[in-house]
N, C-alpha and C positions, 0 to 999 in steps of 0.2 A: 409256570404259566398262571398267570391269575384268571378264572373261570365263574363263570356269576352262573347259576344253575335255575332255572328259572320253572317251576313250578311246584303243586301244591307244598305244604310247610313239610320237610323231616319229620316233624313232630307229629304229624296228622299219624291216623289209622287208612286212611283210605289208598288207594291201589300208586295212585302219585304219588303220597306222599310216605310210602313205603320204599315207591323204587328211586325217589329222591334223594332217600339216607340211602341206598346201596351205592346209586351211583356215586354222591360227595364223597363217602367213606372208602370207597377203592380211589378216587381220585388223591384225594386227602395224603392218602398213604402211600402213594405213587411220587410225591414230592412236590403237588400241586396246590396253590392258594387256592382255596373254593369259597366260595360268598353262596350261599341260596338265595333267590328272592323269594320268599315263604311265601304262596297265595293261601290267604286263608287263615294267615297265622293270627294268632293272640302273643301280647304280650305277658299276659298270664300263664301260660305252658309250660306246666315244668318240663324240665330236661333238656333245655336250651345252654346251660351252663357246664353238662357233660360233655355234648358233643365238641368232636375236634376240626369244627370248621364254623364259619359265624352263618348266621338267621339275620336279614330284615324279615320282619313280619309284619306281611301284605295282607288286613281285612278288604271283605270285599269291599267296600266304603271306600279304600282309597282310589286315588287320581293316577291309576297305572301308569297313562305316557310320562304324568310330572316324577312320579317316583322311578321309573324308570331310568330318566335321564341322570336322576340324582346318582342311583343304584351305579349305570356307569360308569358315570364320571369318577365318582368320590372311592369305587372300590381300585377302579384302574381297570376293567376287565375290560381282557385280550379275546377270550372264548366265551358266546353265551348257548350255553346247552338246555334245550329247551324239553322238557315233557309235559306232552300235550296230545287230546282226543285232535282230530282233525278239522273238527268243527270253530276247537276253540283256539287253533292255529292260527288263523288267518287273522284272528283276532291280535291275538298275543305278538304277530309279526308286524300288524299297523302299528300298533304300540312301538313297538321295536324300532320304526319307519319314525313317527311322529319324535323318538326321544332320540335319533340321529343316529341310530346304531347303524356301525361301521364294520363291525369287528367280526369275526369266523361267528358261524354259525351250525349246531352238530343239537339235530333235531331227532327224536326218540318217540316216535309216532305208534298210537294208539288209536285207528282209525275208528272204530266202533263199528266195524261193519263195512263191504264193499259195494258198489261202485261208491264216487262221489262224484258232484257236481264239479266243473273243471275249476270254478273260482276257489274252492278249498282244496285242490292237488296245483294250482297255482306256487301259493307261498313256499312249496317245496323246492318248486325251481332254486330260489335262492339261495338256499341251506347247501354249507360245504359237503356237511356229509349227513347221509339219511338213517337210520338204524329203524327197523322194524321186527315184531316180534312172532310170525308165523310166517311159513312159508308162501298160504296162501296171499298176504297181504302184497308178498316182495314180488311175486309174479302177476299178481295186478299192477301193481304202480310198475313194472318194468314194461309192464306192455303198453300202460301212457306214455310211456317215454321217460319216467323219473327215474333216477337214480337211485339204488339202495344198495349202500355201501355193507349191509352185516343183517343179520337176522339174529337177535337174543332176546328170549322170551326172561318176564318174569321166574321168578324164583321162589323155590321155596326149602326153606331151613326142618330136614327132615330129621334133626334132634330134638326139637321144639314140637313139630306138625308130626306127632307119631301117634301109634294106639296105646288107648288109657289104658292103665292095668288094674282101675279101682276106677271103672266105667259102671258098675252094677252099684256100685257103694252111692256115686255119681247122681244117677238114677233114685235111686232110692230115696236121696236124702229129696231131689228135685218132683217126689210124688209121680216119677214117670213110671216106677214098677208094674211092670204087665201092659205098658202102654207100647204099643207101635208109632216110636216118634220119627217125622219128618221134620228137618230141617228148612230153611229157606234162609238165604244169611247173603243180604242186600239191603243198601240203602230203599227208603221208601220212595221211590221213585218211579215215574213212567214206563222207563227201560224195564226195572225189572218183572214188572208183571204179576205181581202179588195175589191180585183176585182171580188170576185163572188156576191158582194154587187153593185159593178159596173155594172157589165153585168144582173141582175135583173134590175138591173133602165133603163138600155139600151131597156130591153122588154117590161116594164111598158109602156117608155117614145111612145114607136111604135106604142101605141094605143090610143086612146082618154080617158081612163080613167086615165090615167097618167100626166096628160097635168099638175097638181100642184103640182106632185111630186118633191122633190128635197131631198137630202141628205148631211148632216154634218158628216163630218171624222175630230174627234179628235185627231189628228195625222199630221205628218210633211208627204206633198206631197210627200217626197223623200226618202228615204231610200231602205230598202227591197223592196219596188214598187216604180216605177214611178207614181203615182198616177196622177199626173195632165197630163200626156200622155198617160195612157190607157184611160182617161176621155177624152182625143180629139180624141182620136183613135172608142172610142165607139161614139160620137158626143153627152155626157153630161155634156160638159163642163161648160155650162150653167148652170146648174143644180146640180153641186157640191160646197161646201162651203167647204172651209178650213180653220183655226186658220191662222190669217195674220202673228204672231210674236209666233212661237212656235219652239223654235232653240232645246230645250234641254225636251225631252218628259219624262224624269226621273222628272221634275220640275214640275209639271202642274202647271197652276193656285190655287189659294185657293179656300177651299170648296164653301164660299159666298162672292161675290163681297158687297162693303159699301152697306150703304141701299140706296133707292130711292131719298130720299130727299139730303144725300151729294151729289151725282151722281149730281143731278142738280143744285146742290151749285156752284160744282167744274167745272160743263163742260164736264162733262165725256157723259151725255146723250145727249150731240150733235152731234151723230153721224150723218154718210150720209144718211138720213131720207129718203125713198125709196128706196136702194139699197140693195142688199140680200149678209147681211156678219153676223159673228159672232165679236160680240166688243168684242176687249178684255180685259175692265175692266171685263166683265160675269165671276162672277167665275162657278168651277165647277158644280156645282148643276142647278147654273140657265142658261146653255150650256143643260145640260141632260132635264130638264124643259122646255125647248121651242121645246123637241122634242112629236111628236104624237105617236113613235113605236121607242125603242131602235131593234139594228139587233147585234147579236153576234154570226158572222161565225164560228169562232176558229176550226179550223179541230181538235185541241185536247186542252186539258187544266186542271186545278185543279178548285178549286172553286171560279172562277172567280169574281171580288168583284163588278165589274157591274152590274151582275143579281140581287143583293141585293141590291144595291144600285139604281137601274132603279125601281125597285118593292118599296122601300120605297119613291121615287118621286114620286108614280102614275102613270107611265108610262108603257101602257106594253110592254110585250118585248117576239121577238122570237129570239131563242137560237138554235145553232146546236145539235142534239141529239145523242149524245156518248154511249149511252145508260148503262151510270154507273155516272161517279163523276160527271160532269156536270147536265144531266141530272137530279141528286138526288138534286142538290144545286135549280135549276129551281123550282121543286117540282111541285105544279097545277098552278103556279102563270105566265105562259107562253109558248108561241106555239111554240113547238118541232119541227122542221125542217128539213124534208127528204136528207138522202145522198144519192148520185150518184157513192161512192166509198168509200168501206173501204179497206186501207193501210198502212205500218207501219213508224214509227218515228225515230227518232236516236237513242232512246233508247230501241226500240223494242213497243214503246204504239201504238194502234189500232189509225189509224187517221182518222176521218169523214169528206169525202170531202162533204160540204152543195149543195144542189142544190140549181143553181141560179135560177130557175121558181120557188120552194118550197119557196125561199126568198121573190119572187114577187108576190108570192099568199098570202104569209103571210102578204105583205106591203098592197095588196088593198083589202084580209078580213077585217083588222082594218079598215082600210079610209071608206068601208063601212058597216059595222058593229059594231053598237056604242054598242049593247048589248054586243056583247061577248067582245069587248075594258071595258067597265066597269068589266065584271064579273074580265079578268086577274088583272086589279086595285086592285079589293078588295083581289084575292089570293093571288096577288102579295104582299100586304100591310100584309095582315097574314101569308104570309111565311119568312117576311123579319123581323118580329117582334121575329119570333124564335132564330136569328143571334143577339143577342146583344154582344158587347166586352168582357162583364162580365167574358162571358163561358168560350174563350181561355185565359183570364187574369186569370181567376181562378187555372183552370186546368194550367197551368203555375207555378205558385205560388205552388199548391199542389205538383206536384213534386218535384219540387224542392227541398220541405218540405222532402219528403220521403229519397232525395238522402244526 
């Protein structure tokens, strides 16, 4: 069957376009033509010429319905499988409508949160089959009346996403020795909540138990916040670290930087030995690794691929409590965090504003509390062993099969 895959690029870092390459690469190898239509993509992107399926590459700039139709017509596709927030479904289906698409329709829904407005659970009607990735999500839309053929969460690769064993060295070399570091590892965005991660380290930092605290945002200072000016604004300037060279947050780093000994081959671990940064030869994993507590504010979200991902490094980690999709993805493996406000979304979803004290309670329970730090480890490590790729590769593939 020839299958056009229609959202962000394979090549991205970001949550689509991670589950973009799982999905083409199980299909790919299931015996099927796959096409992506890359949002988001650069023609500049390496690694377009490994993979074993083609990339259009769709900048925002272009005229989606005109390309669309082209995409179509000129690939042949039979099936368009789509991954998509909810919001930007209804979108991507006009599209769809305007370029005359005809053909099966197998839609991989990341609502961001529940309820919604009926005109975005609308465009579901159409879609042959519905895949969603919590529980909580598929007994909401079944109780609209929508269909949800499977439930398969994200994944994560727990040979890659494991714990560092030269995590001290890690540190060391990153000037975080003797520091108690938080994490926060999200785009610079609205959703995720940045300065109420802020304003907790502001209250930490007020008292003497704070005094090693300090915090990594993996994210560009600039965007949707000013991040490095509400950081002078609160006076923790000092005390925040950011990616020195992070232009383009759809890109991140690779999962693992070289190993130890090229690093010192190369020069690469000559960094500024005392000074509190993040190098960035660190790839992924070992950024999340030199943290003591991942924080993930998110006023709303789907099943965020950091909680799985922090919980397979050994890390534990507090989560804002939605008290549905998120929440279910967290499972026992981390400390649920009190709101101060529930509110609604662009699309009508419940949004949880985190409390910032609930954030700084949760930062100096860990710092001193190595027991209950271990127990989240171990739940965290057996919750995150239930997310393997397999499940959405599989469930993927099977329908596909059926349609």
């Amino acid at each position: 069957m020839n299958i056009g895959i229609i959202a962000d690029s394979p090549l991205l870092t970001t949550g689509f376009g991670i589950e973009a390459d799982q999905v083409a690469s199980a299909l790919t190898e299931a015996g099927h033509n796959v096409v992506c239509f890359g949002l988001k993509g650069s023609m500049s992107t390496d690694g377009a010429s490994t993979l074993p399926f083609a990339i259009w590459h769709i900048d925002v700039r272009t005229h989606w319905n005109i390309a669309l139709q082209d995409f179509f017509q000129q690939e042949g596709i039979e099936l368009a499988v789509i991954l998509i927030d909810i919001f930007n479904l209804r979108e991507i289906m006009a599209y769809c409508e305007a370029a005359r698409w005809q053909g099966l329709t197998l839609v991989y829904l990341t609502p961001d949160g529940i309820p919604a407005y009926q005109k975005y659970l609308d465009p579901l009607r159409g879609a042959q089959r519905c895949v969603v990735t919590t529980h909580a999500c598929a007994q909401y839309l079944r109780s609209c009346g929508i269909r949800v053929d499977a439930i398969a969460p994200p994944g994560v690769d727990t040979q890659t996403f494991a714990p560092t064993a030269n995590r001290d060295v890690l540190r060391e070399r990153a000037g975080l020795e003797n520091k108690f570091v938080v994490g926060v590892f999200g785009r610079n965005s609205e959703r995720k909540q940045q300065p109420r991660v802020m304003q907790a380290l502001a209250s930490i930092r007020a008292t003497t138990e704070g005094e090693n605290v300090v915090v990594y945002f993996h994210c560009r200072k600039r965007d949707y916040w000013q991040l490095d000016e509400i950081a002078r604004e609160l006076g923790i300037q000092d005390h925040v670290l950011f990616p020195d060279r992070f232009v383009d947050e759809a890109r991140g780093p690779a999962s693992r930087s070289r190993g130890l000994a090229e690093q010192r081959k190369t020069g690469l671990m000559d960094s500024r030995k005392g000074q509190m940064e993040m190098p960035d030869h660190y790839g992924y994993v070992e950024r999340i690794s030199c943290c003591d507590l991942i924080v993930n504010a998110s006023h709303c979200g789907d099943f965020e691929h950091i909680i799985i991902e922090a919980q397979a490094c050994g890390v534990p980690l507090a989560h804002t409590n939605d008290e549905g999709i998120m929440a279910e993805a967290v499972g026992l493996g981390g400390l649920l965090l009190e709101t101060i406000d529930v509110s609604r979304g662009r699309a009508g979803q419940r949004i949880f504003m985190a409390c910032p004290q609930s954030i700084a309670d949760a930062i100096l329970t860990i710092k001193h509390d190595p027991v209950l730090a271990n127990r989240l480890r171990r739940h965290g490590a057996e919750n995150a062993r239930q997310y393997p790729w397999a499940r959405l590769r599989n469930t993927m593939v099977d329908l596909v099969a059926e349609l």
